[in-house]
MIMARSE-486909 format. One record per atom (N, C-alpha, C): residue in three letters; atom name; x, y, z. Coordinates in Angstrom, 2 decimals, padded with zeros to 5 digits. Example, Ala and Ser with C-alpha at 12.3 -4.5 7.8 and 13.67 -1.06 7.14 Angstrom:
BEGIN
(Ala,N,(013.19,-005.69,007.80))
(Ala,CA,(012.30,-004.50,007.80))
(Ala,C,(013.20,-003.30,007.80))
(Ser,N,(012.85,-002.25,007.08))
(Ser,CA,(013.67,-001.06,007.14))
(Ser,C,(012.90,000.03,007.87))
//
This chain:
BEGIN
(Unk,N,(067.19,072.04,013.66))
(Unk,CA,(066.16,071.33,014.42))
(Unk,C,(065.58,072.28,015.47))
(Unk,N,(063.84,072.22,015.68))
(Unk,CA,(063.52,073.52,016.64))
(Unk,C,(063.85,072.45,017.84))
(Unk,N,(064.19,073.69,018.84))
(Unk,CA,(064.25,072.65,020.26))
(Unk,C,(063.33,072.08,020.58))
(Unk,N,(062.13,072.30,020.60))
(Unk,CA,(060.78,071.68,021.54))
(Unk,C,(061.10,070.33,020.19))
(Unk,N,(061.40,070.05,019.22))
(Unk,CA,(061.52,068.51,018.67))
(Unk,C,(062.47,067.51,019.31))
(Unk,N,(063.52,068.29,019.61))
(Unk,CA,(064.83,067.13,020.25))
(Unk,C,(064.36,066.37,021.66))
(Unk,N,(064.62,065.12,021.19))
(Unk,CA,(064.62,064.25,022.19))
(Unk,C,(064.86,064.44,023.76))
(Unk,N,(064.45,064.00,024.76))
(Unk,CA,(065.03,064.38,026.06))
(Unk,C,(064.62,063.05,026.84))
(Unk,N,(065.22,063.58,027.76))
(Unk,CA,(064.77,062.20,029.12))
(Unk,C,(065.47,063.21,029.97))
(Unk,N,(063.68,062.78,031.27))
(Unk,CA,(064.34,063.14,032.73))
(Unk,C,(065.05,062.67,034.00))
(Unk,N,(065.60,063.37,034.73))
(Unk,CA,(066.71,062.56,035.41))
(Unk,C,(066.41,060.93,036.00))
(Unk,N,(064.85,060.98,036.14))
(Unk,CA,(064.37,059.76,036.28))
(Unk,C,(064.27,058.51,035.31))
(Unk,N,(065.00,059.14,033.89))
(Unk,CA,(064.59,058.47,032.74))
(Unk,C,(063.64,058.63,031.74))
(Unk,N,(062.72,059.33,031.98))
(Unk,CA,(061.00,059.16,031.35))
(Unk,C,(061.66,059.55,030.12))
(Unk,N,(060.84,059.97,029.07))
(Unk,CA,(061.13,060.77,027.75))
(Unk,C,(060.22,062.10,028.36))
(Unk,N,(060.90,063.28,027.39))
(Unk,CA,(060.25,064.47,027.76))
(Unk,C,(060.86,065.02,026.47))
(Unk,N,(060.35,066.25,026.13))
(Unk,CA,(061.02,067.90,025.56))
(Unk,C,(060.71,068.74,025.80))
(Unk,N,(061.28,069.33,025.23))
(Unk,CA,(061.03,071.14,025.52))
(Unk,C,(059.63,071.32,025.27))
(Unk,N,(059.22,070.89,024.44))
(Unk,CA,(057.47,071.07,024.19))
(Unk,C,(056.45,071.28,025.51))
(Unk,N,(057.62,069.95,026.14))
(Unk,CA,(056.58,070.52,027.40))
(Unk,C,(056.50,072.00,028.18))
(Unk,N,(057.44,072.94,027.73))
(Unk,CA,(057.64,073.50,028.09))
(Unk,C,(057.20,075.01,027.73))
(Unk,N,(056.65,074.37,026.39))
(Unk,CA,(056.17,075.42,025.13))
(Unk,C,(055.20,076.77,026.20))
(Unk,N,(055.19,077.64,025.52))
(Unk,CA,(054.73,078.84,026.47))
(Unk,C,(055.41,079.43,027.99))
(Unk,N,(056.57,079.03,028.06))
(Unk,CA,(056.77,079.18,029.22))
(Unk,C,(058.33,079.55,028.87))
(Unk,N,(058.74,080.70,029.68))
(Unk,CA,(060.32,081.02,029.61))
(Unk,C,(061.38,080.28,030.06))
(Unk,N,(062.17,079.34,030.01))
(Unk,CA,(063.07,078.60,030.01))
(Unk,C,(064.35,078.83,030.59))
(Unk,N,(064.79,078.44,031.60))
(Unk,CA,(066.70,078.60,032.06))
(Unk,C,(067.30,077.27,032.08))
(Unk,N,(067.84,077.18,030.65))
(Unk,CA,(068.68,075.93,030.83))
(Unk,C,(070.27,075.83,031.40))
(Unk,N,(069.90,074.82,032.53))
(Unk,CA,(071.84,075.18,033.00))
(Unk,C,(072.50,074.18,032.93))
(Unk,N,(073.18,073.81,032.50))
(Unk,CA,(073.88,072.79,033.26))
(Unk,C,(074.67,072.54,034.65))
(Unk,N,(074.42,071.25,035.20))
(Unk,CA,(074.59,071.36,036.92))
(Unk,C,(075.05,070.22,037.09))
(Unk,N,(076.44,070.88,038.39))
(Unk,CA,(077.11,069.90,038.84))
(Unk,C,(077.30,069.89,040.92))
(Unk,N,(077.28,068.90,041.10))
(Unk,CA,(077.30,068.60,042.93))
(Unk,C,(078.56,068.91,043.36))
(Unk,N,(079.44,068.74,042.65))
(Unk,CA,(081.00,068.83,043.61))
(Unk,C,(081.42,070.29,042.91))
(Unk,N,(080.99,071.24,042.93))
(Unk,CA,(081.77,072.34,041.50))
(Unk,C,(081.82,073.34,043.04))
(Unk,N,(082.69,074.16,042.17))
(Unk,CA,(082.88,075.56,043.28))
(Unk,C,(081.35,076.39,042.96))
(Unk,N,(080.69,076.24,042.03))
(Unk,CA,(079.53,077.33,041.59))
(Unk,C,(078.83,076.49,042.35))
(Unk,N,(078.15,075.22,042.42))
(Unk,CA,(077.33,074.15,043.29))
(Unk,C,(076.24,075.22,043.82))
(Unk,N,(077.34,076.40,044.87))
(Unk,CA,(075.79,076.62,045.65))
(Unk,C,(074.91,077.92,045.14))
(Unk,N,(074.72,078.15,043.52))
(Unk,CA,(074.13,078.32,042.87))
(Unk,C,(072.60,077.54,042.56))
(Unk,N,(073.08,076.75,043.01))
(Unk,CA,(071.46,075.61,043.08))
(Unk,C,(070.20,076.85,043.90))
(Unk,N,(071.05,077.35,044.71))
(Unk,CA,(070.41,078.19,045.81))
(Unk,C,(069.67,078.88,045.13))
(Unk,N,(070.21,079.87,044.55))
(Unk,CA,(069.94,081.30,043.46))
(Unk,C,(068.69,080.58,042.49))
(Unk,N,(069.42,079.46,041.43))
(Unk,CA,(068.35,078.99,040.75))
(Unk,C,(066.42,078.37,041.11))
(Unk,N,(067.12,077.77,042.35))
(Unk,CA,(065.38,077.64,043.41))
(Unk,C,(064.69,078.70,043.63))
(Unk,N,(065.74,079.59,043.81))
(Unk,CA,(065.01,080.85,044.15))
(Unk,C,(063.98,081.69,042.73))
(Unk,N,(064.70,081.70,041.80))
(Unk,CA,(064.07,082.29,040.72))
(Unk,C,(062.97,081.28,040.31))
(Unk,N,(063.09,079.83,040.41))
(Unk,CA,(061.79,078.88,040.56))
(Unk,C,(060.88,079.31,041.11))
(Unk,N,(061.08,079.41,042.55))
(Unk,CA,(060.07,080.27,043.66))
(Unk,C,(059.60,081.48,042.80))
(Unk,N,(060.28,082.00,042.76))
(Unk,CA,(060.23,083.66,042.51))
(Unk,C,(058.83,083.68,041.18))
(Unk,N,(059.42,083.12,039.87))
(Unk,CA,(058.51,083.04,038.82))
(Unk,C,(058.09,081.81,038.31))
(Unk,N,(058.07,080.82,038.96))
(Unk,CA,(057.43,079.93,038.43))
(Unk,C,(056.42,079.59,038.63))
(Unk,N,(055.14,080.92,038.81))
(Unk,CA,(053.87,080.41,038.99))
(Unk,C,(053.39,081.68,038.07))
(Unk,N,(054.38,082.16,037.21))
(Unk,CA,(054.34,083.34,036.21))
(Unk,C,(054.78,082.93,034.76))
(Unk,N,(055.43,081.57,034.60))
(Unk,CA,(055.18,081.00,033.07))
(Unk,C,(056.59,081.07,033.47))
(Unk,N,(057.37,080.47,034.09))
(Unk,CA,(058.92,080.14,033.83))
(Unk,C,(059.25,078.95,034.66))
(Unk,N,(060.53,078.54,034.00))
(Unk,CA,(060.90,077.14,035.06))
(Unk,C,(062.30,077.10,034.40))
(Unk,N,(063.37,076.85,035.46))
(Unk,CA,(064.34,076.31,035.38))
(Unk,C,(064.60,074.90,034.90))
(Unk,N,(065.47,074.42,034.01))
(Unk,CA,(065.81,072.94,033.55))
(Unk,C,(067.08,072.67,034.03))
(Unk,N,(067.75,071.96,035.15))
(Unk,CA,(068.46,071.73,035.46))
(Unk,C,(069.55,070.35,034.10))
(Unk,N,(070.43,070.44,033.56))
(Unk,CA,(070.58,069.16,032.90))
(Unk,C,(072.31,069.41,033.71))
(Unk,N,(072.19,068.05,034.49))
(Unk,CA,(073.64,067.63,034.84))
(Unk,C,(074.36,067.10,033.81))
(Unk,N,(076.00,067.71,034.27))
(Unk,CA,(077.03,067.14,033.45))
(Unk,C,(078.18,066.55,034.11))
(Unk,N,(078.98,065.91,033.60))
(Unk,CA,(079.95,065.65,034.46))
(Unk,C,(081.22,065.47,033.38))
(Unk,N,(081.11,066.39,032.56))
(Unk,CA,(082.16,067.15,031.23))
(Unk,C,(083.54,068.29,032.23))
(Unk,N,(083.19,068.34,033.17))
(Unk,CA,(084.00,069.51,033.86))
(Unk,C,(084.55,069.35,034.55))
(Unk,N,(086.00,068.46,034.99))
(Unk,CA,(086.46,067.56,036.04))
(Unk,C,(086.08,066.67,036.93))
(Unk,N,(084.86,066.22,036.10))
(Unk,CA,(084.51,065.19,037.29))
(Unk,C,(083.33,065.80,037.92))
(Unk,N,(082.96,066.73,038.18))
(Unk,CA,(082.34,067.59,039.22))
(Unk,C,(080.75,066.96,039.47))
(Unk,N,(080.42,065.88,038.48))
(Unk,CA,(078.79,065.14,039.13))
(Unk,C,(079.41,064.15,038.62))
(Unk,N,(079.97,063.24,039.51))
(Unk,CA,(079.73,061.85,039.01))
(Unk,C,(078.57,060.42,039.64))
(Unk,N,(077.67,061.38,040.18))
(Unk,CA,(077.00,060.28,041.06))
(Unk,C,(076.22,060.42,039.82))
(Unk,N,(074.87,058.77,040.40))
(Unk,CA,(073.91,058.41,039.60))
(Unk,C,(072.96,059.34,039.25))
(Unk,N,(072.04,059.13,038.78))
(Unk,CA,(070.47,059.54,038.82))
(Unk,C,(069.99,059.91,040.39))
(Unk,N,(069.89,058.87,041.13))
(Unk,CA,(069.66,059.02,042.41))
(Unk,C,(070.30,059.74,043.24))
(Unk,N,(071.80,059.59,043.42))
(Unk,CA,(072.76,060.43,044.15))
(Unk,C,(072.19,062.19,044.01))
(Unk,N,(072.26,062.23,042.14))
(Unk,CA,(072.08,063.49,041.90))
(Unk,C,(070.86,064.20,042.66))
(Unk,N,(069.43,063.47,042.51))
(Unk,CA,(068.24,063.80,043.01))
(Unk,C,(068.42,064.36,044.28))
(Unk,N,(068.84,063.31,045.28))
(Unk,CA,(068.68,063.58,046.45))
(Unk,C,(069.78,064.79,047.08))
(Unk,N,(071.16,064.68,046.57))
(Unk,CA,(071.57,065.75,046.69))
(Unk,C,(070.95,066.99,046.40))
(Unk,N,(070.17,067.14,045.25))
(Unk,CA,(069.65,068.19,045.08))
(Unk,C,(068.52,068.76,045.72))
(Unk,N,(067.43,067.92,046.27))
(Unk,CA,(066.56,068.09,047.19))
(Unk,C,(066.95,068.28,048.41))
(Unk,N,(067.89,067.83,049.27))
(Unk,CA,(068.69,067.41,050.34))
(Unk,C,(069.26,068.43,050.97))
(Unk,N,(069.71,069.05,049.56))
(Unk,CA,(070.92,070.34,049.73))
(Unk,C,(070.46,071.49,049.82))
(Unk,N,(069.43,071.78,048.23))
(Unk,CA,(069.13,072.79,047.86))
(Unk,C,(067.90,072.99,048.08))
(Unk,N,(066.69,072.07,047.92))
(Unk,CA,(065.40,071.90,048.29))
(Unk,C,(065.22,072.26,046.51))
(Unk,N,(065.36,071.58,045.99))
(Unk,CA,(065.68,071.96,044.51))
(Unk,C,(064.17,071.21,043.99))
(Unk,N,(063.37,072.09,043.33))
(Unk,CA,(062.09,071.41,042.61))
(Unk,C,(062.05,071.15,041.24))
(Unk,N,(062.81,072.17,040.58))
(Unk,CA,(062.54,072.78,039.39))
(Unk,C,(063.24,071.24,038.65))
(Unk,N,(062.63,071.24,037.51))
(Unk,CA,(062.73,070.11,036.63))
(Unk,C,(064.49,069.42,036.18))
(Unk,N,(065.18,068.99,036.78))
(Unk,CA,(066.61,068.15,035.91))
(Unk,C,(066.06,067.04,035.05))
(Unk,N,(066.87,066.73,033.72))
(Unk,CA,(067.25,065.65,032.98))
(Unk,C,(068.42,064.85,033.25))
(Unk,N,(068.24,063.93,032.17))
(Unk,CA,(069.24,062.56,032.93))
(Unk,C,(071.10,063.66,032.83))
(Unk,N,(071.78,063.19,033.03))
(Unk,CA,(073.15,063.41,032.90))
(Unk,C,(073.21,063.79,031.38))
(Unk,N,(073.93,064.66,030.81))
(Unk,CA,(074.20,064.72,029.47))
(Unk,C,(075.53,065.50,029.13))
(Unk,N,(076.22,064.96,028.08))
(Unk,CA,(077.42,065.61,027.37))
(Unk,C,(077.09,066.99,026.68))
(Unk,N,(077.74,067.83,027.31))
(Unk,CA,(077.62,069.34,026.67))
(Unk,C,(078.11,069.87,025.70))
(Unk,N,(079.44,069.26,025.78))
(Unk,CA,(080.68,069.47,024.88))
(Unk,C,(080.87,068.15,024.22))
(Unk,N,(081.81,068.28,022.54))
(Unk,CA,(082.92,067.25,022.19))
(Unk,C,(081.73,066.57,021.54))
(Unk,N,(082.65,065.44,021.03))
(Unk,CA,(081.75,064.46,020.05))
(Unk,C,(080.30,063.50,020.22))
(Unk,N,(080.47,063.59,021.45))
(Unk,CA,(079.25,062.99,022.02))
(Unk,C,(078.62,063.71,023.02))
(Unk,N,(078.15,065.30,022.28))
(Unk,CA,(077.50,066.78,022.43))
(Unk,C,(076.29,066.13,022.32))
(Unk,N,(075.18,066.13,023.17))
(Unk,CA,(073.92,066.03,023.22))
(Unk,C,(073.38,066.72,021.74))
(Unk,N,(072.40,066.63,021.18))
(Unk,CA,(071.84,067.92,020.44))
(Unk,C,(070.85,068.63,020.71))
(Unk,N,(070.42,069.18,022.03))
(Unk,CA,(069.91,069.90,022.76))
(Unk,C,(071.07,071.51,022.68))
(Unk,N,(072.20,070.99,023.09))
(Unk,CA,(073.60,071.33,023.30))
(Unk,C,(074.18,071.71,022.10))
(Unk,N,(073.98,070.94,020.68))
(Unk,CA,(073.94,071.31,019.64))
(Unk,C,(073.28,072.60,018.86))
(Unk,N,(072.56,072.46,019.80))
(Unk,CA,(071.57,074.20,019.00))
(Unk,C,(072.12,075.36,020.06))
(Unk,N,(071.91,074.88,021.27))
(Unk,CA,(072.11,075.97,022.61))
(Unk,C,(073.53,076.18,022.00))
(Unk,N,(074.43,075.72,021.34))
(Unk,CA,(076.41,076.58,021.86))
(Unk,C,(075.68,077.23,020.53))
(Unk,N,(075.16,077.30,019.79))
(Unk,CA,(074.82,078.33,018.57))
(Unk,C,(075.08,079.40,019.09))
(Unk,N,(074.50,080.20,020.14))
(Unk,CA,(074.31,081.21,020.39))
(Unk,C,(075.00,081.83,021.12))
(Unk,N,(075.22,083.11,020.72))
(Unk,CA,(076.47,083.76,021.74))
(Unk,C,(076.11,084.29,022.53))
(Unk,N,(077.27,085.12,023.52))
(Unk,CA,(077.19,085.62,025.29))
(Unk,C,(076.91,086.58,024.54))
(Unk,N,(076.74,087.88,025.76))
(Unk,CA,(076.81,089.06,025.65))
(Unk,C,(078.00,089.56,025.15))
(Unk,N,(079.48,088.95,024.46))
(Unk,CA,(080.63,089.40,024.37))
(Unk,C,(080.54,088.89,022.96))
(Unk,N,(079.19,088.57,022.63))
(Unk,CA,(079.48,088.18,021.13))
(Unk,C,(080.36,086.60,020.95))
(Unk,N,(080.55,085.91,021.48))
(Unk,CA,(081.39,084.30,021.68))
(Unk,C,(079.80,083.25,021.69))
(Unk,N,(080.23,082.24,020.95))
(Unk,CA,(079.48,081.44,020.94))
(Unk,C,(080.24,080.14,021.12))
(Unk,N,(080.06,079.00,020.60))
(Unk,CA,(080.61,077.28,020.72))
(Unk,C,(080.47,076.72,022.20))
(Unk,N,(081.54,075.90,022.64))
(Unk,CA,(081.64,075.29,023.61))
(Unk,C,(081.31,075.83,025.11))
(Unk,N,(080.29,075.18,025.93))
(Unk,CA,(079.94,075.51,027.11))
(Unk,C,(081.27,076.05,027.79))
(Unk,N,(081.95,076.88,028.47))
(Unk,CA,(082.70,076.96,029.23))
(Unk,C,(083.43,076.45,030.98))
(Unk,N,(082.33,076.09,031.38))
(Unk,CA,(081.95,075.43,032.35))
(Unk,C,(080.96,075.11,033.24))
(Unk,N,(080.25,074.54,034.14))
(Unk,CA,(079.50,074.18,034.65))
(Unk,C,(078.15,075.54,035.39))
(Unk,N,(077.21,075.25,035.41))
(Unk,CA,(076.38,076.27,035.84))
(Unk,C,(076.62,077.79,034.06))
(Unk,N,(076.62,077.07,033.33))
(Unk,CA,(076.16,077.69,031.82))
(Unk,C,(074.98,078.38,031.69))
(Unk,N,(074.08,079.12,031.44))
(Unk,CA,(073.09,079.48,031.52))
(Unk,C,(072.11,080.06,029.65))
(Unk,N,(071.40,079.47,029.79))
(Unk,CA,(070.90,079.60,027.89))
(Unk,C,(068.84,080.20,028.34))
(Unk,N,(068.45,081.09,028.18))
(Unk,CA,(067.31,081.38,028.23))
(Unk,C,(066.52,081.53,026.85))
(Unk,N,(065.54,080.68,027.44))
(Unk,CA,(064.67,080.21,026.07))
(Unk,C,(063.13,081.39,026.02))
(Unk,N,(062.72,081.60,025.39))
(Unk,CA,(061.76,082.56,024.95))
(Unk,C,(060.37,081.51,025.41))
(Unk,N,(059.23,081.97,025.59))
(Unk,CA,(058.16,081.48,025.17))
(Unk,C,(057.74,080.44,024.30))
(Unk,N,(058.40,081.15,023.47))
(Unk,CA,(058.35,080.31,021.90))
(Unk,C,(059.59,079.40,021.48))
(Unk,N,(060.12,079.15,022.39))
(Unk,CA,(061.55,078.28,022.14))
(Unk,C,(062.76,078.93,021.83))
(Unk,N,(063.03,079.97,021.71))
(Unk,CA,(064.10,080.47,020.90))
(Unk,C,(064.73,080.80,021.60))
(Unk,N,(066.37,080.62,021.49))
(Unk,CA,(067.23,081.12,022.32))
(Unk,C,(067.38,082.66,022.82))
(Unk,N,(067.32,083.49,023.74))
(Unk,CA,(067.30,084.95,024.11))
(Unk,C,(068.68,085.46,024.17))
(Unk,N,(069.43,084.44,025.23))
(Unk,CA,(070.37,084.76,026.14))
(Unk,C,(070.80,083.54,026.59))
(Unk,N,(072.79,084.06,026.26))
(Unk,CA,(073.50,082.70,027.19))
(Unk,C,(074.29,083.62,028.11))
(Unk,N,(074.09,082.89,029.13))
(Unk,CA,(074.78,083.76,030.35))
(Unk,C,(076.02,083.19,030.66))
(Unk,N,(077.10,083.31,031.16))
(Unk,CA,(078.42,082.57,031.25))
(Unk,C,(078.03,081.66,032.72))
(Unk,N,(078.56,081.21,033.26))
(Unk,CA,(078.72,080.28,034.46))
(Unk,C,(079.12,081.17,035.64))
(Unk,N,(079.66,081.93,035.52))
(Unk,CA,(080.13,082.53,036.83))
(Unk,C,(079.26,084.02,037.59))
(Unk,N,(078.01,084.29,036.16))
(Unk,CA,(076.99,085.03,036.65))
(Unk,C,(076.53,084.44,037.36))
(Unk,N,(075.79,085.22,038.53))
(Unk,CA,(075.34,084.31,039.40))
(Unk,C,(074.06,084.38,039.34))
(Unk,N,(072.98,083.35,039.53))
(Unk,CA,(071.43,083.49,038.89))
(Unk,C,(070.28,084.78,039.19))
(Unk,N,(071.19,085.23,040.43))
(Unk,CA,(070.25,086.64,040.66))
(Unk,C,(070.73,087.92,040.22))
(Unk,N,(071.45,087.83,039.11))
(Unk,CA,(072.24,089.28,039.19))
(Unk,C,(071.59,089.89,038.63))
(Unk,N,(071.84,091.05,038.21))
(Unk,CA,(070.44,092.45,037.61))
(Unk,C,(069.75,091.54,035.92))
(Unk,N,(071.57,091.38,035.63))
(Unk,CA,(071.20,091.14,034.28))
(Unk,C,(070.44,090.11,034.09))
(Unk,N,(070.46,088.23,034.58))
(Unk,CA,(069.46,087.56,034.48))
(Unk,C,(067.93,087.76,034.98))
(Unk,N,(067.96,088.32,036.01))
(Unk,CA,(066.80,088.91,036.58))
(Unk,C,(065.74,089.53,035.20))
(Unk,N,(066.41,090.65,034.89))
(Unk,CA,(065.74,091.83,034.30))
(Unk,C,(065.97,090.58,032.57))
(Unk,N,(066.26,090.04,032.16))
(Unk,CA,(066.11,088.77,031.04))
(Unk,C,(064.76,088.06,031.06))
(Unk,N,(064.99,087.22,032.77))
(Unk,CA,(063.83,086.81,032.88))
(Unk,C,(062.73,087.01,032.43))
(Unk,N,(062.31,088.42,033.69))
(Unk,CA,(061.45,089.16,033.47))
(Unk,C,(060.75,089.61,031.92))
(Unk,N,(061.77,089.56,031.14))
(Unk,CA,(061.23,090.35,030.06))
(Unk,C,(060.74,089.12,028.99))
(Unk,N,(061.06,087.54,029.44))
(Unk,CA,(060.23,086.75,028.98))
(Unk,C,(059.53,086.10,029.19))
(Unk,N,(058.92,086.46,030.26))
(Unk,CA,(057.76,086.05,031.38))
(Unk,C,(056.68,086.01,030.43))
(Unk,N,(055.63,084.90,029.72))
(Unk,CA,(054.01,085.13,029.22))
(Unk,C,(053.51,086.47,029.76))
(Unk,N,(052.77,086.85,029.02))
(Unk,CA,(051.98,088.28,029.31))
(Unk,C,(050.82,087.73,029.95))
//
């Protein structure tokens, strides 16, 4: 299934996809409020700021697959994230990353492997999957990179619209 077809909804509920997103370079993460990575929200606003008036945008999709680490609502999540981080960039509703009731967004994204050659199951929270222009997976970054480091940076960059 290409991604821009799979179903979505945003944290508000609406329906959405990736389509909307078509032409534009993509950082999908998954995100949690109570996690030790949390203040990564920081880093990710920042690369919003940074290129998102250059054909990129962050997709925030919360999980709460990883001890617990988001268990508030829709709302809780929002406002924490504005509150905290001053967070703009686009989240979807809550979604399962892992296990039998794996989103299929999540289904195509564990396809693809790290830089160590490993692919399957998200590892933990703040995951990172960069989408091409054209939808296609580039790059999964592990969770504990942190969103500004050389290597996502210089990723970005190199799928920025011309």
């Amino acid at each position: 299934m290409a991604l821009y077809d799979i179903p979505l909804r945003t944290l508000a509920g609406e329906p959405t996809s990736l389509a909307e997103y078509r032409g534009k370079a993509v950082l999908v993460v998954n995100v949690a409020s109570k996690c030790g990575l949390t203040p990564q929200y920081a880093g990710l606003e920042q690369l919003q700021k940074t290129y998102g008036d250059r054909g990129f945008t962050v997709l925030g999709v919360p999980s709460n697959q990883f001890a617990g680490q988001e268990p508030g609502t829709a709302e809780e999540i929002q406002t924490f994230c504005s509150a905290t981080y001053g967070v703009t960039f686009p989240m979807l509703e809550k979604t399962d990353v892992n296990g039998e009731s794996r989103h299929p967004l999540y289904v195509e994204l564990t396809k693809t492997a790290d830089g160590a050659g490993e692919a399957g199951d998200v590892s933990w929270n703040f995951e990172k999957f960069l989408l091409s222009p054209q939808g296609e997976v580039v790059a999964r970054i592990r969770p504990r990179t942190e969103p500004d480091a050389p290597e996502v940076v210089s990723a970005i960059e190199a799928q920025l619209p011309a």
